[in-house]
N, C-alpha and C positions, 0 to 999 in steps of 0.2 A: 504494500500500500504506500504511497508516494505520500510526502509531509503534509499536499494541500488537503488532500483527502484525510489526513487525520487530524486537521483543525477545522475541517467543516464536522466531521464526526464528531469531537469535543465540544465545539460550540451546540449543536444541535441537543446533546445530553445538556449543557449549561441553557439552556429556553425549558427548556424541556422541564426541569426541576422551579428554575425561577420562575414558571406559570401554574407551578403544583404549589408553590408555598405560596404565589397570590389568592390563589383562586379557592386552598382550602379553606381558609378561615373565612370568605365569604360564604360557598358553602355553609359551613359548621354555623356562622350566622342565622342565616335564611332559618335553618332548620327549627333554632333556638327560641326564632321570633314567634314562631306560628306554632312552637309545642309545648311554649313556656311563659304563664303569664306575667309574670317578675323580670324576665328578663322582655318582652311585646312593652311594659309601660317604659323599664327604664330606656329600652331603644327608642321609643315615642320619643320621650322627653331631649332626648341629646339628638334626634336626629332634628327635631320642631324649630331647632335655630337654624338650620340652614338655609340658605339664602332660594329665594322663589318660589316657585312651585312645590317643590320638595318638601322645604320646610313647612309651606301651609298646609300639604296636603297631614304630614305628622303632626301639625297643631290641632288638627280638627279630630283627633284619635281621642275617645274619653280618655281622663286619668283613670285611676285604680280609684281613688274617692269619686269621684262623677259615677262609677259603674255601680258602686256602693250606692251610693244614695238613688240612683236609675232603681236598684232592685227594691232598696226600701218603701220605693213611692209604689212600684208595680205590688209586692206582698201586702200593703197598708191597705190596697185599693181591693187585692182579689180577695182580702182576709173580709172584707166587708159583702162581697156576693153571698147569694145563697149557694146553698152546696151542689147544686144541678149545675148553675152556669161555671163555680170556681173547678167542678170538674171538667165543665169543656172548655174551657181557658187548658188547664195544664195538661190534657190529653192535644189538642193542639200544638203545645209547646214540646209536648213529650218526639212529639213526630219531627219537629226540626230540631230541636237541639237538645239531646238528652242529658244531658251536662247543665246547662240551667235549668231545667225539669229538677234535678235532684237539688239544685240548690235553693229553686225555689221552696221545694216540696219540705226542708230544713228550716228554710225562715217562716214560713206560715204556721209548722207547726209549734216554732217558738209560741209565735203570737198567739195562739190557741190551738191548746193543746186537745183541748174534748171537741172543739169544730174537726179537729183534721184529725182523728180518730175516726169517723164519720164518713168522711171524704176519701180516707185511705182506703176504710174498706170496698166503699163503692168504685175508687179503681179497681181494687185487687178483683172483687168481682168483675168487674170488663175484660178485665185481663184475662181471668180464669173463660167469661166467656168468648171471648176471640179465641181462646185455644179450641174451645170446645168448637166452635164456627172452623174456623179450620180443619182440627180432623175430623167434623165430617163431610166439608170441602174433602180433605182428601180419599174418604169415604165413597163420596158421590164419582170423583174421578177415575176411583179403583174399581166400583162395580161399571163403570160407563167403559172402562178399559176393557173389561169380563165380557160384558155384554158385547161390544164390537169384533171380541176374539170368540164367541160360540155363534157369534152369526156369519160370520167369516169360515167356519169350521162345515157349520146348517150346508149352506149354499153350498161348498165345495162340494160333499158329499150326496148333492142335488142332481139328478139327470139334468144333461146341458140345457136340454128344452127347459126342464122346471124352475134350471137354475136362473134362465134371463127370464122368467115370468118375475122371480121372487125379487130380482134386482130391480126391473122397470116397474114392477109394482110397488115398491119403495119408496123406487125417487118420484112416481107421480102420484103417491098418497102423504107423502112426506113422513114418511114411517123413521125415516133421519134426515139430516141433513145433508146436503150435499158431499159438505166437509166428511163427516159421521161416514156416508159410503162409501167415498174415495178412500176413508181409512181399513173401513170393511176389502174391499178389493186389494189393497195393498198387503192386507195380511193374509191373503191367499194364496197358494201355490203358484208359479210364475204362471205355468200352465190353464192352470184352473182359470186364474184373473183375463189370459189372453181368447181363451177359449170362450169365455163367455162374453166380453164384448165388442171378441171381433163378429156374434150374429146378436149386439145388442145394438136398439134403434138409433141412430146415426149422434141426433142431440142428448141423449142421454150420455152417451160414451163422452163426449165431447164436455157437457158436465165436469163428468168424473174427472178426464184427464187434466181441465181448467183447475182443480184440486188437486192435485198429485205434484210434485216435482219434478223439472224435466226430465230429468233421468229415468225416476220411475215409469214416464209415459213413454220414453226412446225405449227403455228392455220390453214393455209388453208391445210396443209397435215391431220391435225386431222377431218376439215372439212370434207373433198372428203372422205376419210375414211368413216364419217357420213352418207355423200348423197349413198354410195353406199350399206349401208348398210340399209338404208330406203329403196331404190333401190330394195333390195331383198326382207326384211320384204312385202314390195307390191307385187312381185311377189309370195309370197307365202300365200297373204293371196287371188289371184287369184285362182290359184287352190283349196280353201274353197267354192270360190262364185260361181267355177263350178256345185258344188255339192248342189249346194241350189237351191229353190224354186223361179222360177222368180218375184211373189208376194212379195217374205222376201227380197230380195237384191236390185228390183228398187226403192225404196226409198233412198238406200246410193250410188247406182252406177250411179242413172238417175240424180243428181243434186251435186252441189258442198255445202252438207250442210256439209257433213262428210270431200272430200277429196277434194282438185283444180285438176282444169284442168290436171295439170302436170301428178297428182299422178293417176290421172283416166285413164291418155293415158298407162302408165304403166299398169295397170290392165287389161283394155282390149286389150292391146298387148297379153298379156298373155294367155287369157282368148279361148276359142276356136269361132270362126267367129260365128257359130249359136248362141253360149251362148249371146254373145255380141249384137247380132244382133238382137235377141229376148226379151234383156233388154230394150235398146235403140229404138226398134219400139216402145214401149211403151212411150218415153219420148215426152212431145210436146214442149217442149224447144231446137228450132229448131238451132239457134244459138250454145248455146251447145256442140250441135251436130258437128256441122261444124266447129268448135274451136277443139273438142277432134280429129276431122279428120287431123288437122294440127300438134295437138303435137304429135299422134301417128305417122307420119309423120319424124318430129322429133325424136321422140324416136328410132325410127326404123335407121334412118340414124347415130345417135350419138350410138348406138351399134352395127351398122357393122349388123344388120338383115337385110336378103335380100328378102323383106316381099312386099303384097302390102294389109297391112290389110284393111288400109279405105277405099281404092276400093271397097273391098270384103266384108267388114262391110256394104259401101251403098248399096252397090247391095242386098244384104241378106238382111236389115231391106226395101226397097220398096217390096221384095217378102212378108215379113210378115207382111208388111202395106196393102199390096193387097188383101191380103188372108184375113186378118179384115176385110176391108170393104166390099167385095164379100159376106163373112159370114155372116153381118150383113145384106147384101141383102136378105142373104139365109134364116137367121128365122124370117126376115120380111112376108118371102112367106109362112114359116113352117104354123108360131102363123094364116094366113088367114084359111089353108085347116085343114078339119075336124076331128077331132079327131080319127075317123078308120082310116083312109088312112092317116096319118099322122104316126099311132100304126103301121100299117103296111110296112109304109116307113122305120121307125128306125127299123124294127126287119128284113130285106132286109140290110138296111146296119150297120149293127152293129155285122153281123155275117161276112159281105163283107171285107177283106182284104188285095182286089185289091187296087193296088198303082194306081191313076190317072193321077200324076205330080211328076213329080222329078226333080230339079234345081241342076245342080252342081255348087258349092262356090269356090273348091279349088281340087288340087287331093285326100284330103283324107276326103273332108266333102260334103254332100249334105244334102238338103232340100227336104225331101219326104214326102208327103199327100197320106193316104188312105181315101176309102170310111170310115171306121169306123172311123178315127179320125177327119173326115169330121160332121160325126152327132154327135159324140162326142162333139167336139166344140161347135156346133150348140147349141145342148140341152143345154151345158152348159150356154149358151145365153138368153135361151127363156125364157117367160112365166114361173113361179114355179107353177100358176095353170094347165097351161097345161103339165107340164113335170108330174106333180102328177096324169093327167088323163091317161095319156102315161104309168106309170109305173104299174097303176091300170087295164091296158088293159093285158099287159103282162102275161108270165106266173110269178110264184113266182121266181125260176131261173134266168129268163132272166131279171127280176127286182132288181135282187139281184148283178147280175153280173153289171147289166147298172150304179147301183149305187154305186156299189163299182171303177168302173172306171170316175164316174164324179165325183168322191174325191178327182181323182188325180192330 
């Protein structure tokens, strides 16, 4: 370090200390003035000769005798009220400066001792009951706390439909307040809060989120965002399961291993009534069933589809529960009769393409049975010993053709 540089470094240490020893004892002053009455008058007094402003402003400071006699004239005057008014005088006084409060509350009772016996106790009760008005102010706070957290819990646990019934019926009965439900919503599941009004009425939502903090209105806008976009992802992986094998897709469509309830009612909304109906004959989880019939239900209503699919789902899956069991009538009878006239049954209807039954579902779908899809079925049922004497009767042809359609 070169010499100049170590006399700017000294010097800077020399300011540096000679602005610590000005400026503490002004500090330590300031402090003295305003937390120490003996020392506020004597600085009064010696500051009061300084020349101009300054000093006039410290001459116009009472003395320590002016402040005295100030109180004496104030306790002479309140010692003379009645006891109702002398206690909202010093309840008044108590609330700005608690410190003349006590010294009043000393000089008065010099002056009368059995007045302010009186007086005292009539604060002490105020006191006593402002505690009492407080806790149960906080009383009232904690059950209103309760109350906003078991309706917050109500609702969740609401079907979606029920659930924006119970909210929009709320806010236009005034069953809370505004404030009161945005706090209800907040304490819900993110889920739950986004689900319900992203299909609640446009100004009510609006309401709520006018109540919420921005943040909390950006995570359930990024939520709803989310669900509708799950929303779709389902509906398009409906039209996939159209096109599939009813063997490959009742194992993820028939139970909730892969999707819930919710995400199934979405699916088979979508889905076309036979497909559906043809999955779900299959399922013997019967409840299930009767569960997806309600959120499709739901589903349908919270999107404005003007559908009556689970009608039309039951009705289509008793057709093809019927049609099981009939058929399994049927190769009960086949597997008894002989193998000619059994050969010559299936080659009578396997060529047959007469339609026996036809069910209409909807205006643009129906359920229609032919003779050949009838024996069709069948065989695919029966005996594989007897299906192997059956195709060993045939010609090579008609065994080539019968097994190339019980592949499918």
């Amino acid at each position: 370090m070169s010499k100049s540089q170590e006399k700017m470094s000294t010097g800077k240490i020399i300011i540096a200390f000679v602005i610590s020893f000005l400026t503490l004892p002004i500090i330590t002053s300031v402090i003295l003035y305003f937390s120490n009455n003996n020392f506020q008058y004597a600085a009064n007094d010696v500051l009061s000769v300084l020349p101009g402003n300054i000093g006039t402003y410290f001459e116009s400071k009472p003395t320590r005798d002016e402040k005295e006699s100030l109180k004496e004239v104030v306790v002479d005057h309140y010692i003379s009220l009645d006891e109702d008014r002398l206690v909202d005088k010093l309840l008044a006084i108590k609330g700005e400066d608690i410190e003349l409060y006590n010294d009043l509350l000393l000089r008065l009772n010099n002056k009368n001792p059995r007045k302010m016996n009186d007086v005292k106790e009539t604060l002490r009760k105020i006191e006593l009951e402002d505690q009492t008005l407080f806790r149960i102010a906080n009383e009232i706070d904690s059950e209103q706390f309760q109350n906003l957290n078991d309706k917050a819990n109500y609702i969740s646990n609401l079907d979606t439909v029920d659930a924006i019934y119970e909210v929009e019926n709320i806010f236009r009965n005034r069953a809370l307040t505004v404030e009161e439900l945005a706090q209800v919503i907040y304490k819900m599941p993110l889920d739950d809060a986004a689900e319900i009004l992203s299909h609640t009425d446009t100004n009510i939502r609006q309401s709520i989120f006018d109540s919420l903090s921005l943040n909390i209105t950006r995570e359930i806008d990024n939520r709803i965002i989310a669900l509708n976009n799950k929303r779709k992802a389902l509906e398009r992986s409906a039209q996939i399961y159209e096109r599939k094998d009813i063997e490959e897709v009742k194992h993820e469509l028939g139970s909730t291993n892969k999707y819930t309830t919710d995400e199934l009612a979405v699916i088979y909304s979508n889905l076309t009534t036979k497909k559906g109906a043809k999955i779900l004959s299959r399922v013997q989880d019967n409840d299930l069933v009767l569960e997806l019939y309600d959120k499709i239900n739901d589903y349908e209503q919270l999107n404005g589809v003007p559908s009556n699919k689970s009608v039309e789902l039951a009705e289509a899956i008793h057709i093809y529960r019927e049609y099981d069991r009939n058929l399994n009538e049927l190769v009960t009878a086949y597997q008894r009769m002989g193998i000619g006239e059994l050969t010559n049954l299936v080659e009578e209807m396997f060529t047959n393409d007469e339609v026996f039954i036809t069910y209409i579902i909807n205006d643009e779908e129906r359920i229609v049975y032919t003779q050949q899809q009838l024996i069709i079925d069948a065989l695919k049922n029966i005996n594989p010993r007897i299906l192997s004497n059956i195709l060993d009767q045939l010609s090579a042809k008609q065994a080539a053709e019968l097994s190339e359609m019980l592949m499918m």
